[in-house]
C-alpha positions in Angstrom: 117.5 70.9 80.5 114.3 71.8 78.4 111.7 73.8 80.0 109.3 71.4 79.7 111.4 68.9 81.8 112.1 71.5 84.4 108.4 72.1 84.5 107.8 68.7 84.9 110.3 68.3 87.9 108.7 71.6 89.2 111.6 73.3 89.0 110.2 76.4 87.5 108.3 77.0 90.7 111.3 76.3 93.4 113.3 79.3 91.0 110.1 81.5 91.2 109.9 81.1 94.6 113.7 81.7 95.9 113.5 84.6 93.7 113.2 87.2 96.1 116.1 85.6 98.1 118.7 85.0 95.7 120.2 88.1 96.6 120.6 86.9 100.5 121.5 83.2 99.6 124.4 84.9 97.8 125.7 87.1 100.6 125.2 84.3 103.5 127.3 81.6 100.9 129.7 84.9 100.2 130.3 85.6 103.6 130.6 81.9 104.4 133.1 81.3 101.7 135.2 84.5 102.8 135.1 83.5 106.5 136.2 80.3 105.9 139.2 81.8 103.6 139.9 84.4 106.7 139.7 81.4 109.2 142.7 79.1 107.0 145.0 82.6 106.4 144.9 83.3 109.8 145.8 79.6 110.4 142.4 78.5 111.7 140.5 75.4 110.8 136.6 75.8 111.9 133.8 73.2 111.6 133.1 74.1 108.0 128.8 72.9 108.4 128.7 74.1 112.2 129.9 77.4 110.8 127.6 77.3 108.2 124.8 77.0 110.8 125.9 79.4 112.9 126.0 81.9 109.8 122.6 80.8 108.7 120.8 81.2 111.9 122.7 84.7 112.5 121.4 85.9 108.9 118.1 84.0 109.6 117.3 85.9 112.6 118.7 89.0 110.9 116.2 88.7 107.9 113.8 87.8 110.4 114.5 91.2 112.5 114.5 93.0 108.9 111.5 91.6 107.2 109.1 92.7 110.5 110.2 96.0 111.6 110.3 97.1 108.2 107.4 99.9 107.0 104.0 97.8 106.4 101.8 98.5 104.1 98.5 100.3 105.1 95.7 98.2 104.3 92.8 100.1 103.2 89.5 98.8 103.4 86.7 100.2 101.5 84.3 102.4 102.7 81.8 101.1 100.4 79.3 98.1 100.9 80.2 97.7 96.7 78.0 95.0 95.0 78.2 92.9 97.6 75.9 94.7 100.2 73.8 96.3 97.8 71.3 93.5 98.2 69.3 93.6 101.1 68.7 95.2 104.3 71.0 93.7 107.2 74.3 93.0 105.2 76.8 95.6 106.9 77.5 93.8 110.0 77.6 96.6 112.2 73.4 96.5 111.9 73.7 92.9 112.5 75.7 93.5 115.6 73.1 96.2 116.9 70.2 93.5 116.5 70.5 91.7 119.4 70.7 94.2 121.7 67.8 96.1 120.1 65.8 93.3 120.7 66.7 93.7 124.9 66.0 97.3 125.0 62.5 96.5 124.3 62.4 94.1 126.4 64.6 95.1 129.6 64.8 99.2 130.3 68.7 98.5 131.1 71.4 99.8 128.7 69.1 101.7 126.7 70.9 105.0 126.9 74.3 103.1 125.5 72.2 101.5 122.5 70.9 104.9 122.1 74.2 106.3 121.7 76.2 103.2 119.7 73.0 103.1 116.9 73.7 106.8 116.4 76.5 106.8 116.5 77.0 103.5 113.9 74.2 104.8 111.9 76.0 108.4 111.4 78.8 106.5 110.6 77.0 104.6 107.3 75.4 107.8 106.4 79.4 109.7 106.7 80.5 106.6 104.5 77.8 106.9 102.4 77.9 110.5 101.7 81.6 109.8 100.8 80.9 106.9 98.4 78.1 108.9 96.6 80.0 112.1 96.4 83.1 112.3 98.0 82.8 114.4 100.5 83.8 114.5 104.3 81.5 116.4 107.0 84.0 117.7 108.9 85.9 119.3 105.6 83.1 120.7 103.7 79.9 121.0 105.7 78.0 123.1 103.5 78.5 121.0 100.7 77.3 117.6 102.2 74.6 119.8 103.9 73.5 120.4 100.0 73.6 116.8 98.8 72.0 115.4 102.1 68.4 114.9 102.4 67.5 116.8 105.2 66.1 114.5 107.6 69.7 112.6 107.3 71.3 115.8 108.2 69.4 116.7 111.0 70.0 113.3 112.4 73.8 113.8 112.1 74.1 116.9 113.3 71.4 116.4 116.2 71.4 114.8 119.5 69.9 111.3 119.1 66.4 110.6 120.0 65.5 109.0 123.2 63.7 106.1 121.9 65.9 105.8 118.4 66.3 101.7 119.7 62.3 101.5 119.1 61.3 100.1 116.0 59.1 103.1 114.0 62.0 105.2 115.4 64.6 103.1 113.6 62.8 101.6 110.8 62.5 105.3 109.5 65.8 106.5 109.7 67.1 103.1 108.3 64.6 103.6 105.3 66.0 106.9 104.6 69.6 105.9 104.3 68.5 102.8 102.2 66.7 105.0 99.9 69.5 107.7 99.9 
C-alpha cells in the first residue's frame, strides 16, 4: 500500500495514535494466545472471545490503575504576567477579584479588616513575583539583595504591617502606581 493511499484511508493517523500501545496490544494478544495454548494442553477448551474479554478488561483496568497512580508531572505556571498582562491596569485577576469588595468597604464598615489583610497580602504577593521576574530573587532567601533592587516605598510595604485604610482609594491607587511603575 502506497503512503499516499494509507493517508487517504487515514491510516497514518490510527498507527500514530496506537503507537504508544503497541507494546500492551502485544502482551494482552501474547498472553491470550499462551492461555489459550495452556487451556488445550491441560485439556481445557474455554470460550475463546469471552476469554478475550475477560483478559481485556483485566489488562484494561490494570493500565487504567497504572496510567493514574503513576508520578504526574508538576505543572508550573509562570510567575510572570508575560506580554499578555503587560497592557493595562486590571489584567492579573487577583486585582479583579479584590474590586468588588473594595467597592463595599467604602460603602459598608463590615469586612474591612479582612480586605485589609487579603489586598496586602495579594499585593505583596505581585510585588514577590515581580521582584522574581525582574531579577530573580526570593525575599526570604536573600533579603538584602531584593532590599537593594526594591524601591523603598515597596519594601516598606512588604515588610510592614498594612495600613488601616489600604482598601481606600488614594491609599491603594499609590501603592498600585508604584508596582506598575516598578
Amino acid at each position: 500500500m502506497s503512503r499516499g493511499l494509507a493517508r487517504a484511508l487515514g491510516l497514518a493517523d490510527v498507527v500514530a495514535a496506537v503507537r504508544p500501545w503497541r507494546r500492551r496490544l502485544v502482551t494482552l494478544a501474547t498472553v491470550w494466545l499462551v492461555g489459550l495454548l495452556g487451556a488445550q494442553v491441560l485439556g481445557l477448551s474455554p470460550s475463546v472471545p469471552i476469554f478475550f474479554v475477560v483478559l481485556a478488561s483485566l489488562f484494561s483496568l490494570t493500565w487504567f490503575v497504572v496510567d493514574h497512580t503513576a508520578a504526574n508531572h508538576l505543572t508550573v505556571w509562570p510567575l510572570v504576567d508575560g506580554h499578555l498582562g503587560a497592557g493595562s491596569r486590571g489584567n492579573d485577576f487577583r486585582v479583579t477579584s479584590l474590586a468588588t469588595r473594595l467597592e463595599g468597604a467604602n460603602a459598608r464598615s463590615e469586612g474591612r479588616e479582612a480586605l485589609v489583610r487579603d489586598l496586602h497580602l495579594q499585593l505583596s504577593q505581585i510585588i514577590r513575583e515581580r521582584l522574581f521576574a525582574k531579577h530573580g530573587l526570593v525575599i526570604e532567601e536573600e533579603p538584602r539583595w531584593s532590599e537593594g533592587v526594591m524601591p523603598p516605598a515597596l519594601w516598606d510595604f512588604i515588610v510592614s504591617l498594612p495600613p488601616p485604610d489600604l482598601y481606600r482609594p488614594a491609599q491603594l491607587d499609590g501603592i498600585l502606581q508604584r508596582i506598575e511603575s516598578w
